[in-house]
C-alpha positions in Angstrom: -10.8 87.1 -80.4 -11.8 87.6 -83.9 -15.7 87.4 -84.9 -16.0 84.1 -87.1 -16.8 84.2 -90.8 -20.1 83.3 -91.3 -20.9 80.9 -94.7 -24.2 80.9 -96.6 -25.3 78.4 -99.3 -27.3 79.3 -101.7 -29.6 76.7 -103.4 -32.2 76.2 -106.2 -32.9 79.8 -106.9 -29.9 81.7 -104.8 -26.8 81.5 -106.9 -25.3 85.0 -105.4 -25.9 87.6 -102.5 -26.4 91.0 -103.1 -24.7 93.8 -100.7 -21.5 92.3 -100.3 -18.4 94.5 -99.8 -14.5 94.3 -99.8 -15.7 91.1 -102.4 -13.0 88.3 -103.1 -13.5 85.3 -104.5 -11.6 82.2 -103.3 -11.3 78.6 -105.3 -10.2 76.1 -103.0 -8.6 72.7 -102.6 -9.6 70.7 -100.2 -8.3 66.9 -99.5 -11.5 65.7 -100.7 -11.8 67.4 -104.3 -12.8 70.6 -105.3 -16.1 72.3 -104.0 -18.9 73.0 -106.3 -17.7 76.5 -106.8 -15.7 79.8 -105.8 -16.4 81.0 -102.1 -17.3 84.3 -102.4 -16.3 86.2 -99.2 -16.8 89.6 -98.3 -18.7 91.7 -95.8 -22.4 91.5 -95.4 -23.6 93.9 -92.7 -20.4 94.6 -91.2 -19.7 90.7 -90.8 -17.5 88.4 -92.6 -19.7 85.9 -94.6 -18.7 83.2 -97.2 -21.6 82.8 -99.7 -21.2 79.2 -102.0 -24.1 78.1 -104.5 -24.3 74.6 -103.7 -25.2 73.3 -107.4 -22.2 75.7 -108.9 -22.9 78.6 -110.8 -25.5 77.9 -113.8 -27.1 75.0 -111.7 -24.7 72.5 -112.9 -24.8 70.1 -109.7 -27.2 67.9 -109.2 -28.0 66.7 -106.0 -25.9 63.4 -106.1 -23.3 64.8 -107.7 -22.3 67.4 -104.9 -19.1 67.5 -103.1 -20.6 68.2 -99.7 -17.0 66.8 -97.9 -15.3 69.5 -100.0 -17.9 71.9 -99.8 -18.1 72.1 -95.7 -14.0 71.4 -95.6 -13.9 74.5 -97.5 -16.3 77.0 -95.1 -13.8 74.9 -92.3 -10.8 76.6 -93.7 -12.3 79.7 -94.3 -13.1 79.9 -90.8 -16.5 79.5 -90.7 -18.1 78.9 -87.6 -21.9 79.5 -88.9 -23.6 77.9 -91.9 -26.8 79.3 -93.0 -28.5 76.8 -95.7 -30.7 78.1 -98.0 -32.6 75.0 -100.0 -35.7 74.7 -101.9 -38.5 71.9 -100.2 -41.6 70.6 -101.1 -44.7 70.8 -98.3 -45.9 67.8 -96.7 -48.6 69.3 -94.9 -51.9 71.5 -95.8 -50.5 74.2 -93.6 -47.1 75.0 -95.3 -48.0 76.1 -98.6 -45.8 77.6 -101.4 -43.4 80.6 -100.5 -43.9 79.8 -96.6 -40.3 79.1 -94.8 -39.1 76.2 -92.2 -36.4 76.5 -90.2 -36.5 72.3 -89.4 -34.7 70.9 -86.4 -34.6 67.0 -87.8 -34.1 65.4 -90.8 -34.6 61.5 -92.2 -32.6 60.5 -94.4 -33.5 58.8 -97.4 -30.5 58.9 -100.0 -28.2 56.4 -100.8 -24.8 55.8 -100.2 -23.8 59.4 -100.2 -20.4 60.0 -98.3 -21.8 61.8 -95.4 -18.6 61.9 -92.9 -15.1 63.3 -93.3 -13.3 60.2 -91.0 -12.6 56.3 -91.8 -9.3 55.6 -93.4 -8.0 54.5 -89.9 -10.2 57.7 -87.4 -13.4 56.7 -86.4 -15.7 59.2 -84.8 -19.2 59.2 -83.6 -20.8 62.7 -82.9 -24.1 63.5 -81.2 -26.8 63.9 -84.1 -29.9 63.1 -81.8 -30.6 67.2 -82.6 -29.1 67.7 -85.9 -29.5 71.7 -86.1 -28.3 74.6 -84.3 -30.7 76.2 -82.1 -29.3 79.2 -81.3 -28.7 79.9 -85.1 -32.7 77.8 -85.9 -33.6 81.1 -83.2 -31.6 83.9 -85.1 -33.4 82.9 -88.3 -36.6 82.3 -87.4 -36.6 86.1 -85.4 -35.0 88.0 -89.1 -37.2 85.9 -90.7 -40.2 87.3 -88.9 -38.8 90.8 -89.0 -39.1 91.1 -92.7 -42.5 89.7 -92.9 -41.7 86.2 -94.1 -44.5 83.3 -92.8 -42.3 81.4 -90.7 -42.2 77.8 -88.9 -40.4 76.7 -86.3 -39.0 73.0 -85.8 -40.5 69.7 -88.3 -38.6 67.1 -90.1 -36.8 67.5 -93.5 -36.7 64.1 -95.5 -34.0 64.0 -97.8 -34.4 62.2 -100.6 -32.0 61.0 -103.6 -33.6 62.7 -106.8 -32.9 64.2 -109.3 -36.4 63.1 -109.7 -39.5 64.4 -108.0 -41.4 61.8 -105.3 -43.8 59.1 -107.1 -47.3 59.4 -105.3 -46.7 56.3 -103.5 -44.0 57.6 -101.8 -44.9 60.8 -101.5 -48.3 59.5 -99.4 -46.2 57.4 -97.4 -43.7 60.4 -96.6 -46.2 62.2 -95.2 -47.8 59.4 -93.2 -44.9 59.5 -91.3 -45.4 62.5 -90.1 -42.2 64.7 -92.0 -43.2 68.2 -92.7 -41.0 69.0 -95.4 -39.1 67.1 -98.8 -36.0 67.9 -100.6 -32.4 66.7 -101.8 -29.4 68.1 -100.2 -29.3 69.2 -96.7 -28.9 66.1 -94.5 -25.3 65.7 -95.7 -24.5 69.2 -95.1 -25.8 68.8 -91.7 -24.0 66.0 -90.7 -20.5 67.2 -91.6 -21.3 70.6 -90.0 -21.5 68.9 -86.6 -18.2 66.9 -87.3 -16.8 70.0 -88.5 -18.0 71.8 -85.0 -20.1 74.4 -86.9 -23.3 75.3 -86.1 -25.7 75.1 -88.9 -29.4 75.7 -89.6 -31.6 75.6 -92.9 -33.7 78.1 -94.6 -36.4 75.4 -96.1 -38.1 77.1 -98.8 -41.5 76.1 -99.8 -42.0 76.1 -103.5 -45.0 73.1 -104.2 -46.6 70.6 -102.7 -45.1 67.6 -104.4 -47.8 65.0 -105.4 -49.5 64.1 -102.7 -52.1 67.1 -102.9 -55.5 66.0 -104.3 -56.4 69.8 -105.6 -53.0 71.2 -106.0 -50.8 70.8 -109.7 -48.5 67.7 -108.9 -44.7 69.1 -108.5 -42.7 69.9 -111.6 -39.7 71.9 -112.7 -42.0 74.6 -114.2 -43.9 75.4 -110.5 -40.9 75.2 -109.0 -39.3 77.7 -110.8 -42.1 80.2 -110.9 -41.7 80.4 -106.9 -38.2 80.1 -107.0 -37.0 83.9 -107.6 -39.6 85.3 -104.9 -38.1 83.0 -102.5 -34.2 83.9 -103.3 -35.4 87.2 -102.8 -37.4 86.7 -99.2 -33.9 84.5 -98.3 -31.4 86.9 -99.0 -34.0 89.4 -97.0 -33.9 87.1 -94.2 -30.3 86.5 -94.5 -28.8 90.0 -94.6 -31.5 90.9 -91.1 -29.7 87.7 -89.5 -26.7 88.2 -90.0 -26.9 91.9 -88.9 -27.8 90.6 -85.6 -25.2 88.1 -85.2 -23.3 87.8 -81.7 -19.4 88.5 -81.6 -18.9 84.7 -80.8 -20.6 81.0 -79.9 -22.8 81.1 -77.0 -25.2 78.1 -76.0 -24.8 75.5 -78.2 -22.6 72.3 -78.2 -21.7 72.7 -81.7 -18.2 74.0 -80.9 -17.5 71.2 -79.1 -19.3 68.6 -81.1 -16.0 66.3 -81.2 -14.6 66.6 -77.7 -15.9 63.0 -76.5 -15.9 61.9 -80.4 -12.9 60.4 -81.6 -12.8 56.7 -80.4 -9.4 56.0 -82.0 -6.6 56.0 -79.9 -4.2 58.6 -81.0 -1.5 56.6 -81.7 -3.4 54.5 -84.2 -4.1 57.6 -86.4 -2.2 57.2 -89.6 0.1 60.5 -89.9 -1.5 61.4 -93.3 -5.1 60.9 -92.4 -4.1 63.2 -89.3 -2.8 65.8 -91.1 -5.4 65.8 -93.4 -8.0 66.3 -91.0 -6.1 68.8 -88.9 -8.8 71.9 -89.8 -11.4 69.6 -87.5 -9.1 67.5 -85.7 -6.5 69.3 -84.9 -7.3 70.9 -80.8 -7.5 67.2 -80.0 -4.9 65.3 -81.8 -1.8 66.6 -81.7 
């Protein structure tokens, strides 16, 4: 069996990878619109990877405006059984300050009415999401990301939030009287159509302020962000190239591979033929 392609997507900060061979890129149509840009694929320490900046190239996305459907279809038809998920957060607790790394295993969601499922249209599933994350692939990280020095954290809760604006201090206080440990604007969706897609995915949460809720700290802005943002990018690729270098052959001890087995409540039958063949990339071992 051939090893699976590995994707990677780059956010605030991470717009490319460095050390890729045998480099192609690949603009792709999916049956939900185009993805936010060209896959680059290519080889990364021996291994097939697929590296996509989530916000496009120049950072012309914002966080509402993505195509996540497309964008995950896309690392589907590639043949992408990992996604690695490189985002920029903001801390929610004293302990996790600037340029520190998470590797969460829940999120909350707190966005509205993004499109965060590839079925309706006559298929309705319901996948697990009681542990949103990989934890094989939460494990590989969190080892490369010790390897090269990083300050790591295992496990904690990412909010995800709308934006494209930064917390107001109300919120911000109440966020973290809830307990989350981390606060930023993309990954929840990516999550979630991961698992429907049957690939295992984990997040990189990058630490870059400590958004307004800090009585000593500067409150969050784009400036402080960005100041952090290139020494992260760098620390993530670091981390990501030392993953992906130890990388097993093929999927061993997660249910993400199987995520959609028991999932699909609609009778067969009651599919219409072009929402069938439309999903056949996740769909397809189970309805024929």
């Amino acid at each position: 069996m051939a090893e699976g392609v590995i994707g990677i997507i780059g956010g605030s900060g991470l717009y490319e990878m460095e050390g890729l061979e045998s480099v192609e890129e690949r603009w792709l149509e999916t049956p939900f619109g185009p993805p936010s840009d060209a896959y680059i694929t290519g080889t990364l320490e021996g291994r097939r990877v697929a590296f996509l900046p989530r916000h496009g190239r120049g950072h012309r996305l914002m966080p509402s405006e993505l195509n996540f459907r497309a964008n995950i279809f896309g690392f589907k038809l590639l043949g992408a059984e990992w996604v690695i998920s490189a985002a920029a957060v903001g801390s929610m607790r004293e302990d996790l300050p600037p340029r520190d790394i998470v590797i969460p295993d829940q999120f909350f969601d707190r966005t509205k009415g993004r499109i965060s499922t590839f079925f309706g249209d006559g298929i309705v599933a319901h996948v697990s999401f009681a542990d949103p994350t990989c934890p094989i692939l939460g494990k590989q990280l969190l080892a490369a990301g010790e390897a090269v020095g990083a300050r790591m954290h295992w496990g904690g809760t990412y909010l995800c939030m709308e934006g494209p604006q930064f917390s107001t201090r109300a919120e911000s206080r109440i966020y973290r009287s809830w307990g989350v440990d981390v606060i930023g604007m993309t990954n929840l969706q990516e999550a979630k159509l991961c698992r429907e897609a049957e690939i295992c995915y984990a997040t990189l949460a990058l630490v870059t302020d400590y958004d307004v809720w800090h009585d000593t700290e500067a409150d969050v802005s784009v400036e402080a962000v960005v100041a952090v943002l290139k020494q992260n990018a760098e620390t993530a690729k670091a981390i990501i190239k030392a993953a992906v270098s130890s990388f097993p052959a093929r999927r061993e001890g997660c249910h993400c591979p199987s995520a959609l087995r028991d999932a699909i409540i609609s009778a067969p039958s009651a599919i219409p033929s072009q929402v069938r063949e439309r999903l056949r990339p996740i769909i397809g071992k189970y309805v024929k």
